[in-house]
VEXMAR-655710 format. One record per atom (N, C-alpha, C): residue in three letters; y, x, z; chain. Coordinates in Angstrom, 2 decimals, always signed. Atoms other than C-alpha are relative to their C-alpha. Example, Ala and Ser with C-alpha at 12.3 -4.5 7.8 and 13.67 -1.06 7.14 Angstrom:
% VEXMAR-655710
R   type        c2        c1        c3   mol
R    ALA     -1.19     +0.89     +0.00     A
R    ALA     -4.50    +12.30     +7.80     A
R    ALA     +1.20     +0.90     +0.00     A
R    SER     -1.19     -0.82     -0.06     A
R    SER     -1.06    +13.67     +7.14     A
R    SER     +1.09     -0.77     +0.73     A
***
This chain:
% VEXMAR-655710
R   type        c2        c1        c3   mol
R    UNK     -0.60     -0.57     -1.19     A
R    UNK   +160.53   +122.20     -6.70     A
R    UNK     -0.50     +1.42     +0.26     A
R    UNK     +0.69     -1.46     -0.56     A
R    UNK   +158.21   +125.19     -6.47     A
R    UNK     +0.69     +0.77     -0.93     A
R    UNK     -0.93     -0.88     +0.43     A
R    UNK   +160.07   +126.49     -9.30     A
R    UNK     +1.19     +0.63     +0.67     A
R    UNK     -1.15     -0.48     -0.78     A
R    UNK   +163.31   +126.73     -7.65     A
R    UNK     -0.26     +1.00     +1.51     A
R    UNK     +0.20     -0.84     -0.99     A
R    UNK   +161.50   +128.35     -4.73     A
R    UNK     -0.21     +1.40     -0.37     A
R    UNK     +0.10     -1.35     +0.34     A
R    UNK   +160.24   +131.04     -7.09     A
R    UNK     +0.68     +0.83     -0.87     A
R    UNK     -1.15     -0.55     +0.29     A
R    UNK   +163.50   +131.66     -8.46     A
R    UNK     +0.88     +0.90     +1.34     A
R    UNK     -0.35     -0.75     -1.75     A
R    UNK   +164.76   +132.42     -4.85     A
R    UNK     -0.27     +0.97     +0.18     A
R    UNK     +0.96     -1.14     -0.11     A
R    UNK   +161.82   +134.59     -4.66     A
R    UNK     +0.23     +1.18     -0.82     A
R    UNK     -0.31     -1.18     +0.85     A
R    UNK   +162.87   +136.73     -7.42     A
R    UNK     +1.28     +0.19     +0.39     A
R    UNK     -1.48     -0.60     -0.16     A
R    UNK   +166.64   +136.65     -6.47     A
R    UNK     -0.25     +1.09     +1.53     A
R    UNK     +0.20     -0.18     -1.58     A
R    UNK   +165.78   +137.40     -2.97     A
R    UNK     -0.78     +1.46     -0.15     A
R    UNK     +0.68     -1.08     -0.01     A
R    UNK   +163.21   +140.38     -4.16     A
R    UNK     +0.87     +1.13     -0.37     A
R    UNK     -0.98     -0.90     +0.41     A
R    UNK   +166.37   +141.76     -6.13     A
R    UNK     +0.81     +0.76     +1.07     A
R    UNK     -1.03     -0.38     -1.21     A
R    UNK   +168.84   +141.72     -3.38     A
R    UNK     -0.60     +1.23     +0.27     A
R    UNK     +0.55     -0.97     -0.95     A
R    UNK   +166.42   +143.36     -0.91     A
R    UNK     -0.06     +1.78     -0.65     A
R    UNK     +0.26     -1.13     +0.76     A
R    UNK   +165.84   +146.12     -3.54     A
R    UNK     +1.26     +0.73     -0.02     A
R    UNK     -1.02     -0.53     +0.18     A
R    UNK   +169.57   +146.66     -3.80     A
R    UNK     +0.68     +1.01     +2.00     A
R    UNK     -0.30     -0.09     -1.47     A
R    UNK   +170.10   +146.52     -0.04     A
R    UNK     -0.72     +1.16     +0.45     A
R    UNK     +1.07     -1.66     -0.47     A
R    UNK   +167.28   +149.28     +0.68     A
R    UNK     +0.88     +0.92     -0.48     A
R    UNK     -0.94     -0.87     +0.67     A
R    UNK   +169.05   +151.23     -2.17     A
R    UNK     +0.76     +0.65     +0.85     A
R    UNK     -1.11     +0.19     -1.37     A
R    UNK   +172.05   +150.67     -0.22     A
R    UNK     +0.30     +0.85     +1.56     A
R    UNK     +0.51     -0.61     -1.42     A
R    UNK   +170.59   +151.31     +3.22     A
R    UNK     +0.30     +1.29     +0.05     A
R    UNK     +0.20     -1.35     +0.27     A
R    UNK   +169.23   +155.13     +1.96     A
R    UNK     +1.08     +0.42     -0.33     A
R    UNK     -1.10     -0.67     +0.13     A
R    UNK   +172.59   +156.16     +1.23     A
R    UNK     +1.13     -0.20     +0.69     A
R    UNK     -1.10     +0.40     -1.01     A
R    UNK   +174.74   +155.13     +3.98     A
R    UNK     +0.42     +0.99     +1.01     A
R    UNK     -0.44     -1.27     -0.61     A
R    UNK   +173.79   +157.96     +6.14     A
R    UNK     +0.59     +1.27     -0.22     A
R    UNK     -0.59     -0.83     +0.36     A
R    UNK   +174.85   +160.43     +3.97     A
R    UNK     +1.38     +0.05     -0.77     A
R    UNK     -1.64     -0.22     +0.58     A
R    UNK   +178.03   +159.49     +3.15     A
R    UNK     +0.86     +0.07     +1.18     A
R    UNK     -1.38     +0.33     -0.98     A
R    UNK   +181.45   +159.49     +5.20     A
R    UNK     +1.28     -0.60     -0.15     A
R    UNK     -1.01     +0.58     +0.11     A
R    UNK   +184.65   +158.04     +5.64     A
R    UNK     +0.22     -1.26     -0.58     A
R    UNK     -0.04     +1.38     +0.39     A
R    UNK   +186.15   +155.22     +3.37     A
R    UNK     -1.63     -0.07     -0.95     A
R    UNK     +0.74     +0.18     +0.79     A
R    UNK   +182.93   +155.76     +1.06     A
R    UNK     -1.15     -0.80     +0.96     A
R    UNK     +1.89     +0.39     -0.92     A
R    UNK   +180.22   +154.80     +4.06     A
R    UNK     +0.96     -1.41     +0.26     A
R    UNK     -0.49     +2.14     -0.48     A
R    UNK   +182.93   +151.55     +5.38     A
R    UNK     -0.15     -0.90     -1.09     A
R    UNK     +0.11     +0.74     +1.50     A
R    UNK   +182.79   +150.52     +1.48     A
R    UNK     -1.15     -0.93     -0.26     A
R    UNK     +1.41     +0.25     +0.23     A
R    UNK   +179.14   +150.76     +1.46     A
R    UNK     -0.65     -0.92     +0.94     A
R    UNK     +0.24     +1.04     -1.19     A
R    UNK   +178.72   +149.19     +4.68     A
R    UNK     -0.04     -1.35     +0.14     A
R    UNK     -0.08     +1.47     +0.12     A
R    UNK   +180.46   +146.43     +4.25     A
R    UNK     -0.18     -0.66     -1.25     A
R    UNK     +0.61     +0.94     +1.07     A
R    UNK   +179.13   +145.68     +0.54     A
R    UNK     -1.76     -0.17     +0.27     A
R    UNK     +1.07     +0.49     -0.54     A
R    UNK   +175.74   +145.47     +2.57     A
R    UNK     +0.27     -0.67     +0.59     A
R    UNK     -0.15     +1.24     -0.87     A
R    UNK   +176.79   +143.50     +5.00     A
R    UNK     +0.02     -1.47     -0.82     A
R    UNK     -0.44     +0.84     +0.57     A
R    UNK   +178.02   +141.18     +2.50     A
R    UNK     -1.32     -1.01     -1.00     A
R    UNK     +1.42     +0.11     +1.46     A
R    UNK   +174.41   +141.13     +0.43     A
R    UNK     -0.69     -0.24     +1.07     A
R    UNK     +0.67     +0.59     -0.81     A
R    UNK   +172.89   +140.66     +3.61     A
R    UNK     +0.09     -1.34     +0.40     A
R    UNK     -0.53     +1.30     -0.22     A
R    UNK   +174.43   +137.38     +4.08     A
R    UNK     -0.25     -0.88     -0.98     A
R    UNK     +0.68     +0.44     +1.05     A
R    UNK   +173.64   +136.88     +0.60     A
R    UNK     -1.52     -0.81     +0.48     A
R    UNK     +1.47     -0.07     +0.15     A
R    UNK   +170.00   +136.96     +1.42     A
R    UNK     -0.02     -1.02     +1.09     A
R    UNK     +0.26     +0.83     -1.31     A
R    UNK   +170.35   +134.96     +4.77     A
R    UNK     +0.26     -1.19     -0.79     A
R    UNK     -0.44     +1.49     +0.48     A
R    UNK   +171.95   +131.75     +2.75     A
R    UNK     -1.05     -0.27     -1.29     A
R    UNK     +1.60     +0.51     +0.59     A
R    UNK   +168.99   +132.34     +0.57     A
R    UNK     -1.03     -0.01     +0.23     A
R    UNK     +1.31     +0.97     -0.69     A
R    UNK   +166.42   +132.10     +3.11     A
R    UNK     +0.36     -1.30     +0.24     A
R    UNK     -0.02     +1.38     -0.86     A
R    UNK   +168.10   +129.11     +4.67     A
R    UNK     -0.33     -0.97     -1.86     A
R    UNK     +0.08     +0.84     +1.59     A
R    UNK   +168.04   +127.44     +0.60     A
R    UNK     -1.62     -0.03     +0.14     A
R    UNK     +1.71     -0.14     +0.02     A
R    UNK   +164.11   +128.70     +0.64     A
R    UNK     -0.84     -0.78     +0.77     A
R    UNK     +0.31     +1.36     -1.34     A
R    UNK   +163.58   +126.89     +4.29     A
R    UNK     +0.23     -1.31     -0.69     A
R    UNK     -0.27     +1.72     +0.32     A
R    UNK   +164.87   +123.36     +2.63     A
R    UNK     -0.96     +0.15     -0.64     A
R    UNK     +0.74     -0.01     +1.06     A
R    UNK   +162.75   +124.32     -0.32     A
R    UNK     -1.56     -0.16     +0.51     A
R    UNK     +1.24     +0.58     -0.42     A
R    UNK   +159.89   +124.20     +1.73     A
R    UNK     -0.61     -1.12     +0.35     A
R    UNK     +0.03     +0.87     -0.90     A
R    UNK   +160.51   +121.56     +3.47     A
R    UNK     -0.11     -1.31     -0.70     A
R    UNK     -0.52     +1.30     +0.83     A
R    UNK   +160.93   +119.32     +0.35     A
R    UNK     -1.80     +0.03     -1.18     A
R    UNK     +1.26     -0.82     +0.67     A
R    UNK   +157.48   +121.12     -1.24     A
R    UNK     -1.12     -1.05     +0.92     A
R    UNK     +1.48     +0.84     -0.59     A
R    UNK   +154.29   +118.25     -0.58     A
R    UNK     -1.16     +0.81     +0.96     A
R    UNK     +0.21     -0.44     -1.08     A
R    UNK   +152.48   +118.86     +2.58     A
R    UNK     -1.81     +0.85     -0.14     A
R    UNK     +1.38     -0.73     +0.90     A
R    UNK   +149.14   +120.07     +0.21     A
R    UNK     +0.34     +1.53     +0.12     A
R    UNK     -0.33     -1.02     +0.53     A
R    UNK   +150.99   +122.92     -1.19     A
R    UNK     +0.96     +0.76     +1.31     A
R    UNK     -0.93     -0.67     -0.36     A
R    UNK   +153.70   +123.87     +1.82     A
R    UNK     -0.91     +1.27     +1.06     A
R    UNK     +0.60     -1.49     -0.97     A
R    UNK   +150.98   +126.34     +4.12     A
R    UNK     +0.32     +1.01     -0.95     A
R    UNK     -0.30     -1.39     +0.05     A
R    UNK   +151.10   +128.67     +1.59     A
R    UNK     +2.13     +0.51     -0.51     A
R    UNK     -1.16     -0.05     -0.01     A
R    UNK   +154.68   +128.10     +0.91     A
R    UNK     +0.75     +1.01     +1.42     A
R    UNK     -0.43     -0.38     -1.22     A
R    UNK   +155.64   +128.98     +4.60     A
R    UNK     -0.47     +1.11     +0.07     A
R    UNK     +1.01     -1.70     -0.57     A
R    UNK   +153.32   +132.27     +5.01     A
R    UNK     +0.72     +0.60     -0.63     A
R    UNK     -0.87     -0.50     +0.35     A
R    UNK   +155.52   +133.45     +2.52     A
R    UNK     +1.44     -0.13     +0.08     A
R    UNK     -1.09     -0.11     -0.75     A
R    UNK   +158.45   +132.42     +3.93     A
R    UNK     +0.65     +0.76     +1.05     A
R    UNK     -0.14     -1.11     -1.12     A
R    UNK   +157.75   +134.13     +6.74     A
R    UNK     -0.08     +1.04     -0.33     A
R    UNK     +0.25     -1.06     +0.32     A
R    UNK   +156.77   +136.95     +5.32     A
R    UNK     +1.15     +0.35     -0.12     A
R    UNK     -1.53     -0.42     +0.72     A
R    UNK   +160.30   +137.47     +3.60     A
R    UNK     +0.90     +0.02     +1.56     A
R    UNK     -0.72     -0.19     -0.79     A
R    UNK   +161.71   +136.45     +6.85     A
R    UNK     -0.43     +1.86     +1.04     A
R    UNK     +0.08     -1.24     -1.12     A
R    UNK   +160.13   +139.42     +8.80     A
R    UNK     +0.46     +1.58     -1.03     A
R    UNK     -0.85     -1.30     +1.01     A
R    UNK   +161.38   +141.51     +5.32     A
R    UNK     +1.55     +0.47     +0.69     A
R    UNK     -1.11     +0.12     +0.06     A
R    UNK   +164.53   +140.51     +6.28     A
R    UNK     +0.33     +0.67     +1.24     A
R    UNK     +0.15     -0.40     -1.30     A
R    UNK   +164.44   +141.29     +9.86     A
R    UNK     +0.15     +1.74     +0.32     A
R    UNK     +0.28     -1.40     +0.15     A
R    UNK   +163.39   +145.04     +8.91     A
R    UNK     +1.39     +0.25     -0.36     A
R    UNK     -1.30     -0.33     +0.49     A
R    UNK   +166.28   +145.05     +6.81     A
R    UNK     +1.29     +0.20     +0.95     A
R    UNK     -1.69     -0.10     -0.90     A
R    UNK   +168.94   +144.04     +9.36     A
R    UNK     -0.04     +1.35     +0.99     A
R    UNK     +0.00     -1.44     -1.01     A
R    UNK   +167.42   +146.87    +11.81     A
R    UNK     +0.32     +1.07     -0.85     A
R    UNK     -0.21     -1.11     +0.70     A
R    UNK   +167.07   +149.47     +9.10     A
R    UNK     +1.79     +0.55     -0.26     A
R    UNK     -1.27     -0.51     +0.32     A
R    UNK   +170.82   +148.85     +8.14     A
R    UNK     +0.71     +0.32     +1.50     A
R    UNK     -0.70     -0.18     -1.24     A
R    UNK   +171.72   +148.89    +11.72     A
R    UNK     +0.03     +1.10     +0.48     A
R    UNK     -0.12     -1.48     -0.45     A
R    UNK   +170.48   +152.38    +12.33     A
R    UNK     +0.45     +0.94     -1.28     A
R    UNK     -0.77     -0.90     +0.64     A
R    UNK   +171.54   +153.75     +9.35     A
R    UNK     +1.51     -0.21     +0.09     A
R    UNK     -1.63     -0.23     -0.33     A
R    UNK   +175.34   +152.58    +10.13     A
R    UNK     +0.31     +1.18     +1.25     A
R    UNK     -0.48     -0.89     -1.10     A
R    UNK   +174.87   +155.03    +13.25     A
R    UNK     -0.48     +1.40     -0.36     A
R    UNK     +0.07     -1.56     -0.04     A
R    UNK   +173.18   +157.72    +11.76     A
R    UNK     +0.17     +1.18     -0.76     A
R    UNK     -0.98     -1.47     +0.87     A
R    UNK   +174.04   +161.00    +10.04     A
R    UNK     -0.88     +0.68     -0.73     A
R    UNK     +0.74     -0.80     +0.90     A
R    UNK   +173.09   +163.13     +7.50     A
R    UNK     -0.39     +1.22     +1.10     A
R    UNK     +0.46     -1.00     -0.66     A
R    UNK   +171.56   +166.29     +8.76     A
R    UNK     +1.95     +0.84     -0.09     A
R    UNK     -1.71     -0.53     -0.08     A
R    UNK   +175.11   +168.22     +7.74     A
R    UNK     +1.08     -0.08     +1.04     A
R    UNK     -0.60     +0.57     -0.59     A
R    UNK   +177.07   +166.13     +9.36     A
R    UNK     -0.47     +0.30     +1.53     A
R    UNK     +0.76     -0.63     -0.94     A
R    UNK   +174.90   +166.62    +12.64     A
R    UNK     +0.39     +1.01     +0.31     A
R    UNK     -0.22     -1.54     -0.46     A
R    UNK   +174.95   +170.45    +12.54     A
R    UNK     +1.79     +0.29     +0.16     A
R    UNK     -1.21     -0.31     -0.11     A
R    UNK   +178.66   +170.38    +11.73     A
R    UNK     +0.61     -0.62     +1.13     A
R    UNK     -0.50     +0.01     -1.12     A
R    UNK   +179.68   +168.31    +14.80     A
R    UNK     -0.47     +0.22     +1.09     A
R    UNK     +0.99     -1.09     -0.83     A
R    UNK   +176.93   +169.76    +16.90     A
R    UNK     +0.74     +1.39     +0.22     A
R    UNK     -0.36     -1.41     +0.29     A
R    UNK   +177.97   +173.44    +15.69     A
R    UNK     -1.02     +0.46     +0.17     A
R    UNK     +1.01     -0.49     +0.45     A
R    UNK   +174.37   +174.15    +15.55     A
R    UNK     -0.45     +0.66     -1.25     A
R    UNK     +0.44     -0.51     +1.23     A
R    UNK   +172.82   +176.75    +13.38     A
R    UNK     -2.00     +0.35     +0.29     A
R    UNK     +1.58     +0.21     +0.27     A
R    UNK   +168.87   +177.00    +12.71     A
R    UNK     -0.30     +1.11     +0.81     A
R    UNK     -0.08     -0.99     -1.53     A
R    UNK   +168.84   +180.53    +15.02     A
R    UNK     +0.01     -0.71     +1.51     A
R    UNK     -0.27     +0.23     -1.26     A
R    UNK   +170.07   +178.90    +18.09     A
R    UNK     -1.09     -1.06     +0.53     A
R    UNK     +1.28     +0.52     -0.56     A
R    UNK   +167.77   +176.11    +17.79     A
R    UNK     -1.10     +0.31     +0.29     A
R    UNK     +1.09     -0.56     -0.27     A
R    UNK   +164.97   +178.46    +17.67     A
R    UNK     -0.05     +0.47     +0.94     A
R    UNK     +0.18     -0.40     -1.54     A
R    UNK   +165.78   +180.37    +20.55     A
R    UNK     +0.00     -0.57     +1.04     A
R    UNK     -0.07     +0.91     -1.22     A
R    UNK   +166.52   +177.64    +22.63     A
R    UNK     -1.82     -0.74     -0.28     A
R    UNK     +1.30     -0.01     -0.06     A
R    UNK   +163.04   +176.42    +21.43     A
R    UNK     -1.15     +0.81     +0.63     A
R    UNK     +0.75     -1.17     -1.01     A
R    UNK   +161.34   +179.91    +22.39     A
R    UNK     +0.40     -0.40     +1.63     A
R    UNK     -0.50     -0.16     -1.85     A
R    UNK   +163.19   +179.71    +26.00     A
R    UNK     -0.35     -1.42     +0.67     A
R    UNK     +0.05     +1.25     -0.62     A
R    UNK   +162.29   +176.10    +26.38     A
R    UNK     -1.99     +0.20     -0.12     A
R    UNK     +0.87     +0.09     -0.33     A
R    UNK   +158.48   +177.03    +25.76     A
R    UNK     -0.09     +0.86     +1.09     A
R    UNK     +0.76     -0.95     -1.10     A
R    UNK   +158.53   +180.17    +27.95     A
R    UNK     +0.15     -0.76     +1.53     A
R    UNK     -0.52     +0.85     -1.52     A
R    UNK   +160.02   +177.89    +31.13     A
R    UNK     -1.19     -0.91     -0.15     A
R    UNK     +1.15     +0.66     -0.13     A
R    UNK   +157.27   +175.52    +30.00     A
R    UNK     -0.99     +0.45     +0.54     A
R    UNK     +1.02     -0.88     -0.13     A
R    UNK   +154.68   +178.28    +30.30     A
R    UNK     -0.29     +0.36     +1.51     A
R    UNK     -0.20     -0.39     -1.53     A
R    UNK   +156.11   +179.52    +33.95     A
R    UNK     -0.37     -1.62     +0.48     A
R    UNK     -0.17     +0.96     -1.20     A
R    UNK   +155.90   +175.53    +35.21     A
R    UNK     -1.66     -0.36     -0.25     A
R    UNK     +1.62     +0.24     -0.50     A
R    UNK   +152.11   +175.40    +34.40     A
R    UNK     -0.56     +0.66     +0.53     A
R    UNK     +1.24     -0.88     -0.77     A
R    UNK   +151.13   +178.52    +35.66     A
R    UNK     +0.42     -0.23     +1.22     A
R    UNK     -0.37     +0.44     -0.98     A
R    UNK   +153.24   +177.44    +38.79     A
R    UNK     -1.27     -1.15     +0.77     A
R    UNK     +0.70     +0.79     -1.00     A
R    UNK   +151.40   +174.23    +39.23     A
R    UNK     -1.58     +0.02     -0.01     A
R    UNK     +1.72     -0.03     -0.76     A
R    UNK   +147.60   +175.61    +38.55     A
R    UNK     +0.16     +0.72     +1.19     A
R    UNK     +0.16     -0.34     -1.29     A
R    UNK   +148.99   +177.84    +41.41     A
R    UNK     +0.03     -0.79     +1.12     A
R    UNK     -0.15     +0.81     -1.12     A
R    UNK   +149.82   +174.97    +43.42     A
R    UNK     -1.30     -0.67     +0.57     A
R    UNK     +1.24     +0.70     +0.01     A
R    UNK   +146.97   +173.12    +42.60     A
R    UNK     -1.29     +1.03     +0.72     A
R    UNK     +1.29     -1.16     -0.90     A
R    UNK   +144.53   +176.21    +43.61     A
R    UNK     +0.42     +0.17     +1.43     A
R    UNK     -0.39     -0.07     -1.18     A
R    UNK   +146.48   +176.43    +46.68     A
R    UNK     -0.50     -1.23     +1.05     A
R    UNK     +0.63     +1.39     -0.42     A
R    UNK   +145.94   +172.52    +47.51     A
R    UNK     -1.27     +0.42     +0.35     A
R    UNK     +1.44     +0.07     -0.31     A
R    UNK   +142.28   +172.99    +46.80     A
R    UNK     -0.70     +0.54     +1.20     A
R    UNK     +0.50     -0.88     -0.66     A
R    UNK   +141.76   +175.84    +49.09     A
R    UNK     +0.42     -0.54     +1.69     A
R    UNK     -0.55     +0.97     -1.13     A
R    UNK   +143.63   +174.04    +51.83     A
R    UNK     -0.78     -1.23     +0.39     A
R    UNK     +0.68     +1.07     -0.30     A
R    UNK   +141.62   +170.85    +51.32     A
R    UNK     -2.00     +0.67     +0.34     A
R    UNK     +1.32     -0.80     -0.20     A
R    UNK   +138.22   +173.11    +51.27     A
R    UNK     +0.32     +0.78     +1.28     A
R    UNK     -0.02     -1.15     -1.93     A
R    UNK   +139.41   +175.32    +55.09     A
R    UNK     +0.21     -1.43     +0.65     A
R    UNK     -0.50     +1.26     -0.94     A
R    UNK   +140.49   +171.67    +56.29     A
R    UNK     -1.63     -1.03     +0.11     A
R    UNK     +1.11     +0.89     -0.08     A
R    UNK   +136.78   +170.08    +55.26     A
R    UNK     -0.95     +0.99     +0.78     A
R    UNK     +0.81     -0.39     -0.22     A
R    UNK   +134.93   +173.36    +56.07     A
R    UNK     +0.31     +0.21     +1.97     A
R    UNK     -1.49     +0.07     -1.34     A
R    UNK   +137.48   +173.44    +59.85     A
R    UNK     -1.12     -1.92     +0.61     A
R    UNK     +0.56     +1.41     -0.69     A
R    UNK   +135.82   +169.28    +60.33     A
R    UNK     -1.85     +0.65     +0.07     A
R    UNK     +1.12     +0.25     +0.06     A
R    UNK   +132.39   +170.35    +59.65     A
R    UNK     -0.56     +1.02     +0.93     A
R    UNK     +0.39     -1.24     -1.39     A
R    UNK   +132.35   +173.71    +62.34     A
R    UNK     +0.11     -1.42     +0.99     A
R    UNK     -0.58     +0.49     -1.18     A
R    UNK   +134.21   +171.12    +64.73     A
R    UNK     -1.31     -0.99     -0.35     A
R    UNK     +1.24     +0.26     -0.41     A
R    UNK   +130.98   +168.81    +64.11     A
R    UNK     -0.98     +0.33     +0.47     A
R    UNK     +1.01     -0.54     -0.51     A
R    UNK   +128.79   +171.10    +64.82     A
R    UNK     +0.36     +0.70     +1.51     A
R    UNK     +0.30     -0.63     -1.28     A
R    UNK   +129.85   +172.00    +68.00     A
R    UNK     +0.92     +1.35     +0.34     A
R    UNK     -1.05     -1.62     -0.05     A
R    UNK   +131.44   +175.50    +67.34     A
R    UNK     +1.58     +0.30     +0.35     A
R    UNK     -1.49     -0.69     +0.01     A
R    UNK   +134.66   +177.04    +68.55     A
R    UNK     +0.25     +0.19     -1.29     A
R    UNK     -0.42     -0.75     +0.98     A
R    UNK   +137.07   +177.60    +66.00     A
R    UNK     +1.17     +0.71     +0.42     A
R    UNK     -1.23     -1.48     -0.51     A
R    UNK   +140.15   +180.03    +66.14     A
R    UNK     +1.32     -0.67     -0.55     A
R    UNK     -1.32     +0.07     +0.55     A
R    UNK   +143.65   +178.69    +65.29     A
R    UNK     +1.00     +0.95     -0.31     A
R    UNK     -0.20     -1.45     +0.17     A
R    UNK   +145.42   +181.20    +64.39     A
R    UNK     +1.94     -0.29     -0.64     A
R    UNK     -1.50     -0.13     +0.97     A
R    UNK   +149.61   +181.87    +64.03     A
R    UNK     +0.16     +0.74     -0.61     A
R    UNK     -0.05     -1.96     +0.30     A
R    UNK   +150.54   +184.48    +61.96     A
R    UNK     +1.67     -0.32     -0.58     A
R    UNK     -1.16     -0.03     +0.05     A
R    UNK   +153.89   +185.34    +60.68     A
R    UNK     +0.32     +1.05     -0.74     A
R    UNK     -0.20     -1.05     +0.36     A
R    UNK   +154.95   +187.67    +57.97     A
R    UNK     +1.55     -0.24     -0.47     A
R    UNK     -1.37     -0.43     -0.16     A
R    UNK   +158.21   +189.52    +57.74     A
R    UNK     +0.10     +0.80     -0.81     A
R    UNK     +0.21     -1.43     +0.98     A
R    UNK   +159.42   +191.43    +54.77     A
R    UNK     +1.54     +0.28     +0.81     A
R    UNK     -1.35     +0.25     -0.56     A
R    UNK   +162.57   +193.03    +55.56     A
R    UNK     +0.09     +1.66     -0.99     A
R    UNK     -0.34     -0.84     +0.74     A
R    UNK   +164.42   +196.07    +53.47     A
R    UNK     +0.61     +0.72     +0.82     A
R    UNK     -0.99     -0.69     -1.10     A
R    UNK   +165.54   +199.11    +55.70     A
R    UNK     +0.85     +0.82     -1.10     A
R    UNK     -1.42     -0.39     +0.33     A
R    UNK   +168.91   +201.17    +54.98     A
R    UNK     -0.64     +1.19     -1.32     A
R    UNK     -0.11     -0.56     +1.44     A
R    UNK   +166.59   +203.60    +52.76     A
R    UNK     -0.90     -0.56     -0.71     A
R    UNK     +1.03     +1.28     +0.64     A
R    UNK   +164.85   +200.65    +50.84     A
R    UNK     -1.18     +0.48     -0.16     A
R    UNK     +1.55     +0.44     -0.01     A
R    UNK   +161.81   +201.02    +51.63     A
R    UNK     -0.71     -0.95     +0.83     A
R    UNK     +0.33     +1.21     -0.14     A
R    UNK   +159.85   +197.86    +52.30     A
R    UNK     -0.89     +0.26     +1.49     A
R    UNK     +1.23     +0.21     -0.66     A
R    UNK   +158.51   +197.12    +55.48     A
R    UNK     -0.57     -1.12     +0.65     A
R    UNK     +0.88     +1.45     +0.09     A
R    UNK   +156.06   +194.65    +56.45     A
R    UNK     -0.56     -0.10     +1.43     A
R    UNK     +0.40     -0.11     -0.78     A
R    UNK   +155.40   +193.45    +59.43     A
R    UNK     -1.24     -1.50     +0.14     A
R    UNK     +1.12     +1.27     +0.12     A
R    UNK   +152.14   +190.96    +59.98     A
R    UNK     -0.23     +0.13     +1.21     A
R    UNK     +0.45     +0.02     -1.23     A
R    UNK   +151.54   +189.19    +62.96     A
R    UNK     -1.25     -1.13     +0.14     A
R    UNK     +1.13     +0.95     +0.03     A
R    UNK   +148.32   +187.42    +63.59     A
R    UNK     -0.31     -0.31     +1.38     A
R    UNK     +0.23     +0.20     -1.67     A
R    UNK   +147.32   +185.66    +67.20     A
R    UNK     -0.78     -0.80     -0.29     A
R    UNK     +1.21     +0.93     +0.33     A
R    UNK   +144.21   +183.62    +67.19     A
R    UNK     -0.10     -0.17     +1.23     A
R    UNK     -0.13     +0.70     -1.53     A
R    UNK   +143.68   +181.35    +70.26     A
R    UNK     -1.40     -0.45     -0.51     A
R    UNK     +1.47     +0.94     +0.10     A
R    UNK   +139.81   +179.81    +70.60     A
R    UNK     +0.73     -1.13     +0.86     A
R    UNK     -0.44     +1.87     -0.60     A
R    UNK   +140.38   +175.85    +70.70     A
R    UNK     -1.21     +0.02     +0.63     A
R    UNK     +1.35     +0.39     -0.94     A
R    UNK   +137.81   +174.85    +73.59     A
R    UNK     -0.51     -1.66     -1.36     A
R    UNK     +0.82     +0.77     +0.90     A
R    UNK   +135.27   +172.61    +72.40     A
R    UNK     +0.09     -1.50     +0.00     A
R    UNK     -0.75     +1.77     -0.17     A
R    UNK   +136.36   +168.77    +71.20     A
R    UNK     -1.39     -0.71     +0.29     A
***
């Protein structure tokens, strides 16, 4: 019986070999040549499935001494197989590079510049948020050093202010700053 299992084993090692084959050239083809190819995998895949399920009996008929290592390699093949069905599944969707650029209309220029322009926007949103972040800090440091006057007792000064840019008729900038500081009585 173990013979017939390791006949399997060799048919089954063939297939897969053909089927990979197979696989690697699916994306780069088109039209009737890729549905051809497609579906003479499909067809070898099915192969291989009706010769795990043959391999499963074969185990099953294999004395209960010998079937652990029978099964480990059963499984094994099954999780071959498994790979296989995904592998062919994304190569039925995906494309040669060619193919890509041509219904894209991408050329190796454009991607670069859009690369450059996608780091420099990167560049502006970090120096943005260490500004934010330094801003936070300085806010959370006047708001701790603001609790620790008001512990001690001290007036502090609240203070509105208000700045105004504004552009007159012969553009030149002017600025107006208003500052008003009120002493908060003592909490």
């Amino acid at each position: 019986m173990s013979s017939d299992f390791e006949a399997y084993e060799q048919d089954f090692g063939t297939l897969t070999a053909e089927i990979t084959n197979k696989i690697g050239r699916i994306p780069k083809l088109g039209g009737k040549e890729k549905t051809q190819l497609v579906l003479n995998v499909d067809k070898q895949l099915e192969e291989v499935r009706e010769l795990m399920e043959q391999m499963d009996l074969e185990v099953r008929e294999i004395p209960i001494q010998c079937r652990g290592m029978y099964q480990s390699r059963l499984k094994s093949y099954k999780g071959e197989m498994e790979k296989l069905e995904k592998d062919f599944k994304r190569s039925r969707i995906a494309y040669s590079d060619d193919v890509r650029n041509e219904l894209l209309g991408e050329d190796a220029g454009s991607s670069e510049s859009q690369r450059a322009h996608l780091l420099d926007n990167t560049e502006k949103l970090e120096r943005s948020s260490r500004r934010l972040e330094a801003g936070y800090q300085i806010a959370v440091e006047t708001d701790a050093q603001a609790e620790t006057t008001n512990a001690r007792g001290e007036p502090t000064l609240r203070g509105n202010s208000r700045v105004t840019l504004g552009t007159l008729s012969d553009h030149r900038q002017q600025t107006i700053l208003e500052l008003k500081c009120v002493e908060t009585p003592d909490v």
